[in-house]
C-alpha positions as CSV (number, residue, x, y, z in Angstrom):
1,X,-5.3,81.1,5.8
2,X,-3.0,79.6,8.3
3,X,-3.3,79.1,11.6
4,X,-1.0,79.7,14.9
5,X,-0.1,76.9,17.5
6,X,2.2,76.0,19.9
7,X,3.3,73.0,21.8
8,X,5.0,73.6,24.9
9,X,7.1,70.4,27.1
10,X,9.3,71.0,30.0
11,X,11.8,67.9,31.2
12,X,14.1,67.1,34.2
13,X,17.5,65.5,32.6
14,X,20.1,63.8,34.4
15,X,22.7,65.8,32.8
16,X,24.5,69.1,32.7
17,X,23.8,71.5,30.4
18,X,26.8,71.0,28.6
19,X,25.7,67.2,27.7
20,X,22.8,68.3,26.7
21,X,23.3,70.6,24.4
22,X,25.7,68.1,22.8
23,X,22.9,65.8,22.6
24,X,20.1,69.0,20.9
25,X,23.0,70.4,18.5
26,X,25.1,68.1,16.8
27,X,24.8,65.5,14.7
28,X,25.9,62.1,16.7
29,X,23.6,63.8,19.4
30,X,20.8,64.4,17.4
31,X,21.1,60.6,16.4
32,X,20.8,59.3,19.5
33,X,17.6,60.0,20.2
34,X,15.6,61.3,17.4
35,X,17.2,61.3,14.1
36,X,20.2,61.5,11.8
37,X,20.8,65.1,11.2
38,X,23.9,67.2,9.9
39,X,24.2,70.5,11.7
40,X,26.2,73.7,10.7
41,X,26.6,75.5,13.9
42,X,26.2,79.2,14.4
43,X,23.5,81.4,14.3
44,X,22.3,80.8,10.3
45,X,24.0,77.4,9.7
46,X,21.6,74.6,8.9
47,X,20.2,71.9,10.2
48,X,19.7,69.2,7.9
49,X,17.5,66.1,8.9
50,X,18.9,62.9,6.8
51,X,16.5,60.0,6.7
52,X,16.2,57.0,4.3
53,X,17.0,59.8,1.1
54,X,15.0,62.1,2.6
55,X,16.5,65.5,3.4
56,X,14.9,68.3,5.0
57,X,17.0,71.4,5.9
58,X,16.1,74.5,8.0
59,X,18.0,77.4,10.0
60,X,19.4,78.1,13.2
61,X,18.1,81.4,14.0
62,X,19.5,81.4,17.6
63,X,23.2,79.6,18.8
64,X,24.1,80.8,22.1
65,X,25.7,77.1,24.3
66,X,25.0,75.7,26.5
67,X,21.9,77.7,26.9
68,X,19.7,78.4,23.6
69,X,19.0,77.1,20.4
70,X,16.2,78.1,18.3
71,X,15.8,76.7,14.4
72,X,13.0,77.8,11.7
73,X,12.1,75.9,8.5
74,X,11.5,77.3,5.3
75,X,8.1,79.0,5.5
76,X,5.7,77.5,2.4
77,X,4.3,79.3,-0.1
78,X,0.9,78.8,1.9
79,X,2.6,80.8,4.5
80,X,3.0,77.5,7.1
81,X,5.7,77.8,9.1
82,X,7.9,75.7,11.7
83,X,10.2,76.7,14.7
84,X,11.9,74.9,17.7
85,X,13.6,76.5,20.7
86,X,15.1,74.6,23.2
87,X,16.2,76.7,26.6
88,X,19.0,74.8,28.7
89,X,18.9,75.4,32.6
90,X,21.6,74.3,34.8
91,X,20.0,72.8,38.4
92,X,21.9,71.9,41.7
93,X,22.7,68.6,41.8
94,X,23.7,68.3,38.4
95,X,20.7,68.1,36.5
96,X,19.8,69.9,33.8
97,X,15.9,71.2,32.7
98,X,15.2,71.6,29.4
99,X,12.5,73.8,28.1
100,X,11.1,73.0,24.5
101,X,8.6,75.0,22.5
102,X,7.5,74.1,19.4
103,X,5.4,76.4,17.4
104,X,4.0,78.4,14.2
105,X,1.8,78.3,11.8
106,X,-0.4,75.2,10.1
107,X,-2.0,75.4,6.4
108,X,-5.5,74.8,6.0
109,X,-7.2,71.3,7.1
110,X,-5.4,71.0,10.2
111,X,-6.8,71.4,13.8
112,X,-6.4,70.7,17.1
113,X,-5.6,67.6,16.4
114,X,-2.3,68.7,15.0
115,X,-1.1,69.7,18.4
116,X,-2.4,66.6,20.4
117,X,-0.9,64.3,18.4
118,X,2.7,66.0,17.6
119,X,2.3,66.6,21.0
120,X,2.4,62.8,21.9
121,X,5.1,62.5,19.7
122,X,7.6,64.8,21.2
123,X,6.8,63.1,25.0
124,X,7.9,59.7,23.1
125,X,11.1,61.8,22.0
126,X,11.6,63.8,24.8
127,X,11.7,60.3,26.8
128,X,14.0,58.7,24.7
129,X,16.4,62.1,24.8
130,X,15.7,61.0,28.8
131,X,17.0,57.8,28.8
132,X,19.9,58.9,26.7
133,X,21.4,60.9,29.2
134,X,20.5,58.4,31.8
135,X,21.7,55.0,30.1
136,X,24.4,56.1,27.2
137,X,26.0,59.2,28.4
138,X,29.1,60.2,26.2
139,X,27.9,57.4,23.7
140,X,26.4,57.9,20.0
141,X,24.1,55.8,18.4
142,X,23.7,54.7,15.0
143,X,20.6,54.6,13.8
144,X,18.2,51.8,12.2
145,X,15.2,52.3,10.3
146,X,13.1,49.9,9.0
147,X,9.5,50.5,7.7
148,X,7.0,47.6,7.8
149,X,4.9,46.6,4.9
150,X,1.8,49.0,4.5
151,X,-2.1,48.1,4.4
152,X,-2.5,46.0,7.0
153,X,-5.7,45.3,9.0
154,X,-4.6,43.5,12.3
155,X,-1.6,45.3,13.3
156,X,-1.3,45.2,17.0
157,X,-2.3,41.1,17.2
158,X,0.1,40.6,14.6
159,X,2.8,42.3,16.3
160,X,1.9,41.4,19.9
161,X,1.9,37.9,18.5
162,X,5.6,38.0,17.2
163,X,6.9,39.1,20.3
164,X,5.1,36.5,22.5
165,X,2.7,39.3,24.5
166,X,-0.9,39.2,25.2
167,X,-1.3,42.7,25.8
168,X,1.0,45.5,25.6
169,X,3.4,45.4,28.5
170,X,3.9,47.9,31.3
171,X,7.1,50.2,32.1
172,X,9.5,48.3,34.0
173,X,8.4,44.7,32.4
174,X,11.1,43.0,30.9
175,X,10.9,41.4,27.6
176,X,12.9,39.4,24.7
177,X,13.4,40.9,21.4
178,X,13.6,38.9,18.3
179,X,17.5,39.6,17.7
180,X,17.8,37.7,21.5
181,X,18.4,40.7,23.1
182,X,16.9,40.6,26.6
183,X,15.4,44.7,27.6
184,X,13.1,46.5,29.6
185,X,10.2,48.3,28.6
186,X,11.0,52.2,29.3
187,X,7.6,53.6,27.4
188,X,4.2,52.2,26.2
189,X,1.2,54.2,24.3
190,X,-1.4,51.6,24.1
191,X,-3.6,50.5,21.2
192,X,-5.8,52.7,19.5
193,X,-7.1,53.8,16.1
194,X,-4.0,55.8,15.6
195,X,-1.5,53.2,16.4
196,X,0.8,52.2,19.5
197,X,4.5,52.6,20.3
198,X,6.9,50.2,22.7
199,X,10.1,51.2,23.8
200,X,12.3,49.0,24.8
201,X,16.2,49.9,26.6
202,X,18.8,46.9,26.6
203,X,22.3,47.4,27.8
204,X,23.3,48.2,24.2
205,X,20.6,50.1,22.9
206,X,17.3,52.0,22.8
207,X,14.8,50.0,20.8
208,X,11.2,52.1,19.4
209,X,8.6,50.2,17.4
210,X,5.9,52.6,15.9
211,X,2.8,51.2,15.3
212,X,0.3,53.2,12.6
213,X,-3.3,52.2,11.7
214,X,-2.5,49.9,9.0
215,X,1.7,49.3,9.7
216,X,5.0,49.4,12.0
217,X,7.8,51.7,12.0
218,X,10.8,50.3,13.3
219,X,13.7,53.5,14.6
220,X,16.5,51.8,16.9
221,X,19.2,53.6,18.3
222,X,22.3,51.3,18.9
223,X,25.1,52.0,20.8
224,X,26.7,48.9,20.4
225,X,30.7,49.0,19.3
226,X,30.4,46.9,16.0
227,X,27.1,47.9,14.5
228,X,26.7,47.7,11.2
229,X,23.4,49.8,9.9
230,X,23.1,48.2,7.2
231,X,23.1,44.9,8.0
232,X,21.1,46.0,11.2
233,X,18.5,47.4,8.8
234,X,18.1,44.8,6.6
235,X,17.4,42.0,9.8
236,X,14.7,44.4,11.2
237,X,13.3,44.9,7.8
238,X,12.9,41.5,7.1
239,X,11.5,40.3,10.6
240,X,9.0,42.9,10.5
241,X,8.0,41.9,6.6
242,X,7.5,38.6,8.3
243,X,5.3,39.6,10.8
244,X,2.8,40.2,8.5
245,X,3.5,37.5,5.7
């Protein structure tokens, strides 16, 4: 048997609703503040989220710019179920709110807990679609992913440690990556069981470390004009492999 949810968010953005809706439904948008995707626009293209070989497609059930997008996954053979609708309105001033439900149906073994922490997750997102608009307007990112090694015990020390801080620093602090780049922290979830996350903005990009119980995601977006993913990928995969060495 399934079970129903939904996770409601509501955001203030520094951009008409125009920019924003480039930024929710296309594919350099999508990249610059949550992840690759491929979108076939139109009211039963897909949406196609393209990650490190992974692919997962689903379908715009609603298309109607700037103001409403809705999208639906497959539904599983256990009957679970996915949708996302984002409603665009237009303020005075030029700002723009943006109104985001996700919702629908979750197979057996989940609970509440589902919705607390996918609910974290999309402020962390929702924030970084934030300072998009805010820092990198008109730009597209490219986007570097780099997964630290797995089944590790003192993840946070060991991290903290490589990047010179005693505790996890506050919004507004400014700090030194490893590549040299000089940023300032834009969003903190301190240390727990489940993990942390630091993001970090710099005048060329919009840095995110994940941290997990027992490992670090790394998912930069850079907006720099010579970035070369690749390259870019391999540097942050090997400093974070040597975090934990």
């Amino acid at each position: 048997m399934t079970k129903e949810f939904e996770i409601s968010k509501e955001v203030e953005l520094p951009a008409t609703p125009e920019q924003v809706w480039e930024a929710i439904a296309t594919g350099p948008g999508l990249a610059s503040w949550l992840f690759p995707h491929s979108v076939d626009p139109g009211v039963g293209g897909k949406l196609r989220l393209e990650v490190a070989g992974y692919t997962e497609e689903s379908t715009i059930t609603g298309w109607d710019p700037p103001r409403r997008l809705t999208v639906e996954s497959p539904p599983g053979e256990d009957g679970t179920l996915m949708a996302f609708e984002y409603l665009i309105e237009g303020r005075d001033g030029g700002s723009t709110v943006l109104k985001f439900v996700h919702s629908g149906h979750l197979g057996e073994g989940w609970g509440d807990e589902y919705v607390i922490m996918t609910g974290h997750g999309w402020d962390q997102y929702l924030h970084s679609l934030s300072e998009y608009l805010t820092h990198f307007p008109g730009r597209h990112a490219v986007y570097v992913l780099a997964e630290g090694p797995k089944e590790q015990t003192e993840v946070w020390p060991a991290f903290a440690a490589a990047l010179g801080l005693s505790e996890m620093p506050a919004p507004g602090d400014t700090v030194r990556l490893p590549n040299g780049a000089q940023g300032v922290v834009d969003y903190t979830v301190e240390p727990a069981f489940y993990g942390f996350f630091l993001g970090v903005r710099t005048e060329d990009g919009l840095y995110r470390f994940q941290g997990k119980p027992d490992s670090v995601d790394i998912a930069h977006h850079l907006f720099g004009a010579d970035v070369d993913q690749k390259e870019s990928e391999r540097y942050w995969r090997e400093w974070i492999t040597g975090v934990y060495a």
